[in-house]
Each structure stands twice: as structure tokens, then as C-alpha cells.
N, C-alpha and C positions, 0 to 999 in steps of 0.2 A: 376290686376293680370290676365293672364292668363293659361290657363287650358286645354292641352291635355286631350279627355276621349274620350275614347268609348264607345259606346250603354251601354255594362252593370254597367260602372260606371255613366253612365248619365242618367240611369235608375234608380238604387241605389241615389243616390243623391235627385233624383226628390221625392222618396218614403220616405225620410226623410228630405226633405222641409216641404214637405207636411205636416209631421205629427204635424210638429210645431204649440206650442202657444205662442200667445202673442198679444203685443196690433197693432193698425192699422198699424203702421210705420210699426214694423216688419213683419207683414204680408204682406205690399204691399212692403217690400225689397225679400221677398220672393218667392214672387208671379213671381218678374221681373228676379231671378235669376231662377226658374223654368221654364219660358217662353224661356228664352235662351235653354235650356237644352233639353226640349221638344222634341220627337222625331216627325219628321213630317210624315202623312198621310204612304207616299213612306217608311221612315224608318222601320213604323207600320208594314208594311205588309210586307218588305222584309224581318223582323224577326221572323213574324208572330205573333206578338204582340197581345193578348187577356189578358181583363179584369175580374174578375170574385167576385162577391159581397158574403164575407162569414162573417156571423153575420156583417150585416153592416158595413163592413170593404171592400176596393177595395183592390184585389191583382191584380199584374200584372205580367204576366207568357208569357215566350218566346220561341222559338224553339234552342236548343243549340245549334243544328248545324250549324244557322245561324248568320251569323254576319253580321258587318259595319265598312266602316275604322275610324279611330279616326276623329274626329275634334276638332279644337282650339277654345275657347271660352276665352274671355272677360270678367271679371267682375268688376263693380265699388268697390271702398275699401267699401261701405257702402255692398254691396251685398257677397266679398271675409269676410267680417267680418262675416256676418251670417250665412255665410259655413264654416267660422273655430269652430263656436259656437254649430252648428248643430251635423257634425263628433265629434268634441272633446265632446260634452256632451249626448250623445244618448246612452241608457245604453242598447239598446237590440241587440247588435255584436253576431254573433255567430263566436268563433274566427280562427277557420277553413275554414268555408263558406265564410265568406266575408273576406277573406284576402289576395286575387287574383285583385279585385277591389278596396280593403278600400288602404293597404298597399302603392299602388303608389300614392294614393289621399293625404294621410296623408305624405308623403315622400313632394308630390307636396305646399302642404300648409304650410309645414317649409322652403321652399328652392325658394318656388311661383314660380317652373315649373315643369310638368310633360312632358315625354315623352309617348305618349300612348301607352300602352303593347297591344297585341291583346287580346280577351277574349277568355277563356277555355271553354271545356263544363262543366266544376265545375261551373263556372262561373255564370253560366242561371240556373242550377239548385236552387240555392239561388233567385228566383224569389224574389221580393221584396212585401213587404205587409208592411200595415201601422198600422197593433195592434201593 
């Protein structure tokens, strides 16, 4: 499957990888579609990407003004399977905030393509955390 996203769905995405459990398979299918996703060093800092640990929890919080253009990703059925399972089963939506980024993902994994939309400044306000 492949997967137009940009930063802030690839950021969202990563923060509900993440938070997943399960046994070793699914962690290391996890782990490989997080890798993909991952913004690099240059992405970091062109967004201004900062981490911040609140009761043992990492959030990760961006500059809204900034952005990045989409890129297309790749993923094996075993890795597109446990992103359909991730999105369709994560009960902590907020359904305003994330529906700038969720909407087209969820669009892209019925149809298994996205066009990447640019992101808003709603967008990065929904910083993503993993409580």
C-alpha cells in the first residue's frame, strides 16, 4: 500500500504506533512502519520539532507555522494491516482536532491512496501524545 502524508499525519501516526501493545511480531511490524515514517534530523528542525516528558508520557509538539511537502510511503500488507488496526481501533480521537489529518488517512485506507492535503495551523495544534 502506498501512503501520501505529510508531517502532521506522519507525526500522528507515529504517536499511535507507538502506543500500541502487543506481542513481539507486532511490535517489530510496528516498529518497521514507524521507521518508515519517522521524520529525519532536517525534518526535526525544519518544524521545530520538540519533545516534552509529562508524567512519563513523551508528547511531541511542532511550530504550526511550519511545514513540509508530503511524501509517499510504502508499506508491506503485514505493516498497511497494522495501521488499519491501529486508526480503526484507538479510542482516544478528538473528533474535531484530528479530523484535518485522521480524515484523509482513514479515506486513504479504504481506497489504499491518499493524496497528501497540506497541513493547517489546526493541524499542529493537536500535537500528538501517547496517554
Amino acid at each position: 500500500m502506498f501512503l501520501k502524508l505529510h508531517h502532521t499525519q506522519r507525526l500522528n501516526l507515529h504517536a499511535l504506533m507507538g502506543a500500541q501493545r502487543g506481542d513481539v511480531a507486532t511490535i517489530r511490524t510496528l516498529w518497521a512502519a514507524e521507521d518508515k515514517l519517522a521524520l529525519t534530523n532536517e525534518e526535526e528542525k525544519a518544524v521545530e520539532l520538540r519533545r516534552e516528558f509529562i508524567a512519563g508520557q513523551e508528547r511531541v509538539v511542532w511550530n504550526p507555522a511550519m511545514s513540509l511537502p508530503a511524501k509517499e510511503y510504502e508499506f508491506t500488507e503485514a505493516e498497511s494491516a497494522r495501521i488499519r488496526v491501529t486508526v480503526e481501533t484507538w479510542d482516544g480521537y478528538a473528533a474535531n482536532a484530528d479530523r484535518r489529518w485522521l480524515e484523509p488517512v482513514l479515506i486513504a485506507l479504504a481506497t489504499k491512496t491518499l493524496a497528501g492535503s497540506a497541513p493547517t495551523t489546526d493541524d499542529a495544534k493537536m500535537a500528538c501524545s501517547t496517554s
